[in-house]
C-alpha positions in Angstrom: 0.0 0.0 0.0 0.9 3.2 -0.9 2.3 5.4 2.5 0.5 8.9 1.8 1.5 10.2 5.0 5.4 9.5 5.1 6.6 10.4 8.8 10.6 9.4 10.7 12.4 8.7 7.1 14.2 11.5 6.6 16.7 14.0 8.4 14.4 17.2 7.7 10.8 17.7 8.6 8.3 18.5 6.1 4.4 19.5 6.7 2.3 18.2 3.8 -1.5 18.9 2.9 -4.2 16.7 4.7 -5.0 14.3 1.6 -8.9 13.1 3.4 -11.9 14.4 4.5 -12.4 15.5 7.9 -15.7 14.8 8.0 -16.4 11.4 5.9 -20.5 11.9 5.6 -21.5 14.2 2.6 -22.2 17.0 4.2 -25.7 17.8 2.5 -27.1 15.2 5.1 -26.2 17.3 8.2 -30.1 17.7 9.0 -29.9 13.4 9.1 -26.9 14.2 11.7 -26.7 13.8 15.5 -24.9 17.1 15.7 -26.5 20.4 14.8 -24.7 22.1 11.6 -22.9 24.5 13.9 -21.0 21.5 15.8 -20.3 19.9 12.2 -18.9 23.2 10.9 -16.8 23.6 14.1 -15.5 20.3 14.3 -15.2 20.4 10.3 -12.9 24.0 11.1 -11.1 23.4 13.9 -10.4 19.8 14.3 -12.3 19.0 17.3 -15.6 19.9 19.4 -16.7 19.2 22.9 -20.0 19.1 23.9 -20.5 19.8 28.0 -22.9 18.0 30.5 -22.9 14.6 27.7 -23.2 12.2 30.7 -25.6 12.8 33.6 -24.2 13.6 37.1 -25.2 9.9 38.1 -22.9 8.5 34.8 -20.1 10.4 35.8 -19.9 9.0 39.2 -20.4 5.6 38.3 -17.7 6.1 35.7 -15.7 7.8 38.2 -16.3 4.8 41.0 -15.0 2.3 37.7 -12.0 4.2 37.0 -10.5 4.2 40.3 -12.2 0.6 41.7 -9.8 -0.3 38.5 -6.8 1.8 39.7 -7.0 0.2 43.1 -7.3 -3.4 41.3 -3.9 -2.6 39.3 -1.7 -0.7 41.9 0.4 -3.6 42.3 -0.2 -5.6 39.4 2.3 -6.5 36.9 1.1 -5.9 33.6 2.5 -4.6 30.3 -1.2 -2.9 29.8 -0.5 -0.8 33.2 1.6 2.4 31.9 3.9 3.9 35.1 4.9 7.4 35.4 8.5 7.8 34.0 10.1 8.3 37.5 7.4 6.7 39.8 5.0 3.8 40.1 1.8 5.8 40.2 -0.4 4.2 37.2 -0.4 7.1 34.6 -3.0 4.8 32.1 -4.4 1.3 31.9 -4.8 0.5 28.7 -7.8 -2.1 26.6 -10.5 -1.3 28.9 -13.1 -1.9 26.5 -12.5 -4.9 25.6 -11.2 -6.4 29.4 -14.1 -4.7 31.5 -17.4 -5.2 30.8 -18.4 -1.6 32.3 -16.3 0.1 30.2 -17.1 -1.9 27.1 -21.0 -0.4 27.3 -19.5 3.2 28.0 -17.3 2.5 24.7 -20.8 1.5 23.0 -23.1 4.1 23.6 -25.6 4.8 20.9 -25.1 8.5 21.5 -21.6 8.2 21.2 -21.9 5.4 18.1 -24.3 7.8 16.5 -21.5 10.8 16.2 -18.9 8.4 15.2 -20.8 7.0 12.6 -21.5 10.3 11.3 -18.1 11.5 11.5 -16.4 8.9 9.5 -18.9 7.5 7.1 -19.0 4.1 8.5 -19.3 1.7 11.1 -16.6 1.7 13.5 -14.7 0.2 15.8 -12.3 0.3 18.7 -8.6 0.8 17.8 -7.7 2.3 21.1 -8.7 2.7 24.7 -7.4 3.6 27.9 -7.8 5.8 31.2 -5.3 8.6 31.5 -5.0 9.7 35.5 -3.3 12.8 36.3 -3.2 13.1 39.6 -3.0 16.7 41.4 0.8 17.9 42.0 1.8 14.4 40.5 0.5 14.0 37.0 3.2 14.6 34.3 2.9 16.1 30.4 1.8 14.4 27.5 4.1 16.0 24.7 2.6 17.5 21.7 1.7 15.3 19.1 -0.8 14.3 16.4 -2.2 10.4 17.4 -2.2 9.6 13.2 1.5 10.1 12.9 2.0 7.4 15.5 -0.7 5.2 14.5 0.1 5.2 10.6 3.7 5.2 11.5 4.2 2.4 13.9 0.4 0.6 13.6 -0.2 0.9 10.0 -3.6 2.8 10.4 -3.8 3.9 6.6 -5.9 6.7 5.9 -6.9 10.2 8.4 -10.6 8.0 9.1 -10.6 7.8 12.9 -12.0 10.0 15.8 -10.6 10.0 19.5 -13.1 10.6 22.1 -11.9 11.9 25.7 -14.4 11.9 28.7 -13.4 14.2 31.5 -14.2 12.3 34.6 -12.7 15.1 36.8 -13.3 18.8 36.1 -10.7 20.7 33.5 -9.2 23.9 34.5 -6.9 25.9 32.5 -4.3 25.1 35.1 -4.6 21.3 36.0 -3.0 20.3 32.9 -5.7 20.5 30.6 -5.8 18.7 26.8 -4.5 21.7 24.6 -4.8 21.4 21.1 -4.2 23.4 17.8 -7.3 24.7 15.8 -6.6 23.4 12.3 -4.3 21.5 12.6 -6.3 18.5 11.6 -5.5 20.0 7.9 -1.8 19.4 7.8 0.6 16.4 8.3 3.6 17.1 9.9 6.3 14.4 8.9 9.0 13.8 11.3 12.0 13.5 12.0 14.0 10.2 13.4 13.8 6.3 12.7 11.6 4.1 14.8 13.3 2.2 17.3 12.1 -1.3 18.2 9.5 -1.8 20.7 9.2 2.2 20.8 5.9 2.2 22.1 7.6 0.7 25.6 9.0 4.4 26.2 6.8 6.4 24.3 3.6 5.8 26.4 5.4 7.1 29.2 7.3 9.5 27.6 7.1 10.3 23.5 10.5 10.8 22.1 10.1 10.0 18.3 6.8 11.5 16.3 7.1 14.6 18.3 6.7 17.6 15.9 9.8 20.2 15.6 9.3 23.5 17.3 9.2 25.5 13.9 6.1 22.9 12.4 4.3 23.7 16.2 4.9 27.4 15.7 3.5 27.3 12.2 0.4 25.4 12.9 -0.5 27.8 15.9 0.6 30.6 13.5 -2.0 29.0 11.0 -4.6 28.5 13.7 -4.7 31.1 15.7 -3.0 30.1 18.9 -3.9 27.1 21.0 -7.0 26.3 22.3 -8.1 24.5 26.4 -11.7 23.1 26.8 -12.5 23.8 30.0 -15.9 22.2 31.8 -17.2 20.0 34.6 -16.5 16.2 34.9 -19.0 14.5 32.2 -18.2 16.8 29.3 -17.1 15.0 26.1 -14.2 16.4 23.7 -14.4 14.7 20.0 -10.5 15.5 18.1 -9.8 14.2 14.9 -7.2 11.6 14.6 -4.6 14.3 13.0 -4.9 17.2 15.3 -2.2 18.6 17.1 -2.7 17.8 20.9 -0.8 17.5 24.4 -1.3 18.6 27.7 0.9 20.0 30.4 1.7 18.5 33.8 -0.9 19.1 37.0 0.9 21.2 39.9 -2.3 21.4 41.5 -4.2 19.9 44.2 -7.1 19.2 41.1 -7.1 16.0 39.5 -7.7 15.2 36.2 -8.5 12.0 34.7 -10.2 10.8 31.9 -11.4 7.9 29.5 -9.8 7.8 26.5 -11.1 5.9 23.3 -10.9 5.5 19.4 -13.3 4.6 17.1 -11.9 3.4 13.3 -13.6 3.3 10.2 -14.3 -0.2 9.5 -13.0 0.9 5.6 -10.0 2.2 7.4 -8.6 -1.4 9.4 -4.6 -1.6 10.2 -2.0 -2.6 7.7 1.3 -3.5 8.4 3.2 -0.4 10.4 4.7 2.0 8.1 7.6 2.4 9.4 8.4 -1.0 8.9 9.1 -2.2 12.5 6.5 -5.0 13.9 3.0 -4.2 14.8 2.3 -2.9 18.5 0.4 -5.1 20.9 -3.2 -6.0 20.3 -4.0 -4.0 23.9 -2.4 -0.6 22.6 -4.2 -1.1 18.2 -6.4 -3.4 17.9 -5.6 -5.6 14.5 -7.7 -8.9 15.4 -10.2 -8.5 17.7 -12.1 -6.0 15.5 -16.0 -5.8 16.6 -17.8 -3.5 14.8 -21.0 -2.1 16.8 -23.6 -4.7 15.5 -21.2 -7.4 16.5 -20.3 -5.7 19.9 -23.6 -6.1 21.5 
């Protein structure tokens, strides 16, 4: 297959033109959409949209009574899905909690939730990625900047810009407890990177990302571009929808606020894994899921 988005093979970065749609569902049907035409032309714009108060008060707190009855289940467990802080052994995300907790599993198949996806990318979908980021308060380090396609193309061999990540906030976001930041726009441009693959990358880089990190001149562009960066803010149950190609990170939490959240991906169907582009071996099943695809009608 032809690599459209070529990213760590050569000594220069380069940003190249988006080459998909972002939103995959002609847009002439938005009055057949789950989202009013003003969400699809922000989301459309800016490469993401959150949507406040999604979950009820009572969702939240069962999904906040899960996430930590799971941390407490884990905190001495030995388990390659269990990602450690860099220079502690708090839990900093437990990874494949769709498909290894049946709680999670009917969070990850919501019909409201299936409804947008399906919209947004054409297709039926289906998990590629899930996880619970914590960041606890005075404790919880950085995520560094970074657009999630780069990584998957390059290292899982997702093909094609056809995917949507979907973060729950399960504790409230404030502009200073390490919030998710991302780049309005950025959705629209590919920045290739710099730096071969190493083997088994993915054993460092989800605790800390050293290769697929975009070069300070790209970052300064794409803000440039976009108008600066942008921090959704809101209570715990709010929803943020970013597009698989948008510029994203978050800084770390000196505060006494938490903030965690639950993290998934939906995939087009149309848009399954092949082999990594970068030519290393594919990533564990737990962190992109190749076999156990289960598209919703098959979930249930």
């Amino acid at each position: 297959m032809k690599d459209l988005y070529p990213s760590r093979k050569n000594d220069q970065p380069e940003i190249l033109d988006r080459k998909d749609p972002v939103i995959h569902t002609e847009r002439s049907q938005d009055d057949q959409a789950p989202l009013s035409k003003e969400q699809l032309d922000s989301y459309e714009k800016n490469g993401f949209l959150q949507i406040e108060n999604f979950f009820s008060k009572e969702e939240v707190v069962n999904m906040q009574k899960a996430i930590f009855e799971l941390q407490d289940a884990n905190r001495d467990v030995t388990s390659d899905k269990v990602i450690r802080e860099p220079e502690s052994e708090d839990i900093r995300s437990i990874f494949h909690v769709h498909n290894d907790d049946n709680y999670f599993k009917e969070v990850a198949y919501d019909q409201r939730i299936m409804d947008i996806v399906n919209h947004l990318l054409g297709s039926d979908v289906y998990i590629h990625q899930s996880r619970i980021n914590y960041k606890p308060g005075f404790k919880g380090k950085e995520f560094d900047w970074h657009s999630d396609f780069e990584t998957w193309h390059t290292e899982d061999g997702m093909p094609r810009m056809r995917a949507v990540s979907l973060s729950i906030a399960l504790s409230d976001n404030y502009t200073f407890n390490g919030p998710l930041m991302l780049i309005p726009g950025s959705q629209n441009y590919y920045v290739s990177c710099v730096g071969a693959t190493p083997e088994d990358n993915y054993k460092e880089s989800l605790k800390k990302q050293k290769f697929g990190v975009p070069d300070e001149d790209s970052l300064r562009w794409l803000t440039e571009q976009g108008g600066g960066i942008s921090v959704p803010t809101g209570k715990a149950g709010s929803i943020t929808l970013f597009e698989s190609n948008t510029m994203h990170g978050s800084t770390s939490n000196m505060t006494p606020y938490p903030r965690n959240n639950l993290f998934m991906v939906y995939n087009s169907v149309e848009n399954a894994l092949v082999e990594p582009f970068s030519g290393s071996k594919p990533r564990p099943e737990y962190i992109a899921v190749r076999e156990g695809i289960r598209t919703l009608t098959s979930a249930k």
